[in-house]
C-alpha positions as CSV (number, residue, x, y, z in Angstrom):
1,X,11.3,32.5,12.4
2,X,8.7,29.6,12.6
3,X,10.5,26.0,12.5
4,X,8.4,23.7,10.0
5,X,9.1,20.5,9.4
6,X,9.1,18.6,6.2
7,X,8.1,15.2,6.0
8,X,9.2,12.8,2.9
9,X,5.9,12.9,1.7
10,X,6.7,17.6,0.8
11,X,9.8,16.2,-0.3
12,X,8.7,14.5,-3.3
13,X,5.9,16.8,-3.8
14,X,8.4,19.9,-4.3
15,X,10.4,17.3,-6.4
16,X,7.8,16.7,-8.1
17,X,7.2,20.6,-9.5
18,X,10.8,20.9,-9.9
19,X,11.4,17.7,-12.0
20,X,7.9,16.9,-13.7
21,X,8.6,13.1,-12.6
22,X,5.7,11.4,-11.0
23,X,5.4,11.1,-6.9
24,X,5.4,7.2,-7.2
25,X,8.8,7.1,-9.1
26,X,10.4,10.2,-6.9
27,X,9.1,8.2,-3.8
28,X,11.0,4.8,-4.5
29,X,14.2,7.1,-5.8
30,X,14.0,8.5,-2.2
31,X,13.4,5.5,-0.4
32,X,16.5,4.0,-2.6
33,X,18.8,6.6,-2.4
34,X,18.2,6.6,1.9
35,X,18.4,2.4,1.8
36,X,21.6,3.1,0.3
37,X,23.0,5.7,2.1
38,X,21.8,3.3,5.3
39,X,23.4,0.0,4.3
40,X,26.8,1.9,3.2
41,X,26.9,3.3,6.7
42,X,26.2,0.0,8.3
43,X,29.3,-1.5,6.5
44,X,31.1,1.3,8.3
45,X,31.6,3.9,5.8
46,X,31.1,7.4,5.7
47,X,28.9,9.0,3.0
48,X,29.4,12.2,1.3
49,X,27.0,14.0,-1.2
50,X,28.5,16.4,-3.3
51,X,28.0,19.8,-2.6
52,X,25.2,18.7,-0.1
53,X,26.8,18.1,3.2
54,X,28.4,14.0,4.6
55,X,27.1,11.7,7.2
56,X,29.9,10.2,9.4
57,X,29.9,7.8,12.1
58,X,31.5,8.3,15.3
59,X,31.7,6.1,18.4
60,X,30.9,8.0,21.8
61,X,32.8,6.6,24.8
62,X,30.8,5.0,27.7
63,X,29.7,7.9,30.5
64,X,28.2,7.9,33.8
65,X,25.4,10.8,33.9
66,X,23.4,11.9,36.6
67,X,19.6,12.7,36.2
68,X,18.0,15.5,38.4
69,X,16.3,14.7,42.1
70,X,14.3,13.1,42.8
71,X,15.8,10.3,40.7
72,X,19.5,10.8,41.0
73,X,21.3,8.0,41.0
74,X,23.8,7.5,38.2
75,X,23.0,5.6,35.0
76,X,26.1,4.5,33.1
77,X,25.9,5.3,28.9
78,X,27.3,2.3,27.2
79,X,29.7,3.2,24.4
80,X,28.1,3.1,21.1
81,X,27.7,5.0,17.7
82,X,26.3,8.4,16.4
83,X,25.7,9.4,12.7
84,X,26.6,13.0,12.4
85,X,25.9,15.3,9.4
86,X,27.8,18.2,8.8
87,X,26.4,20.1,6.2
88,X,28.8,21.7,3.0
89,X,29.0,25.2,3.3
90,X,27.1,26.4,0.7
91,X,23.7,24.5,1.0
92,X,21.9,27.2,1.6
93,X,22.5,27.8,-2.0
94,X,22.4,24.0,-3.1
95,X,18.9,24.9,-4.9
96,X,20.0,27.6,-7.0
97,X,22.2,25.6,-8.6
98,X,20.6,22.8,-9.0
């Protein structure tokens, strides 16, 4: 299996065929709907689309790591936040009913 990656611009071009709403309006929906999703997680919430998947926060504690020779001296990892998104279940479905 080949990996391809989808760039918002596919995004709204498949929404586009599926909806029959114009590029311009599907492209400001997305960019609202991810402005939304963004400033809700900077306020410290968690965010959860139904039956889509949820994008949570997590703070990772500060670590000392060492890189391979011939640069090996230890670097310390401050402590600082991850999003995470764990998918539902069943999105491998998601566009069958939707």
């Amino acid at each position: 299996m080949k990996d391809k990656t989808l760039t918002s611009i596919d995004l709204v071009r498949k929404a586009k065929e599926r909806s029959g709403l114009s590029q311009e309006v599907l492209r400001q929906s997305l960019r609202a709907l991810l402005g939304a999703i963004s400033e809700a997680m900077d306020d410290g919430n968690n965010v959860a689309l139904d039956n889509f998947g949820s994008f949570e926060q997590r703070k990772v504690k500060e670590r000392t790591v060492t890189p391979p020779p011939p640069n090996n001296k230890p670097i310390v990892v401050p402590e600082h936040q991850v999003v995470r998104f764990r998918p539902y279940k069943n999105i491998l479905i998601y566009h069958i009913k939707y």
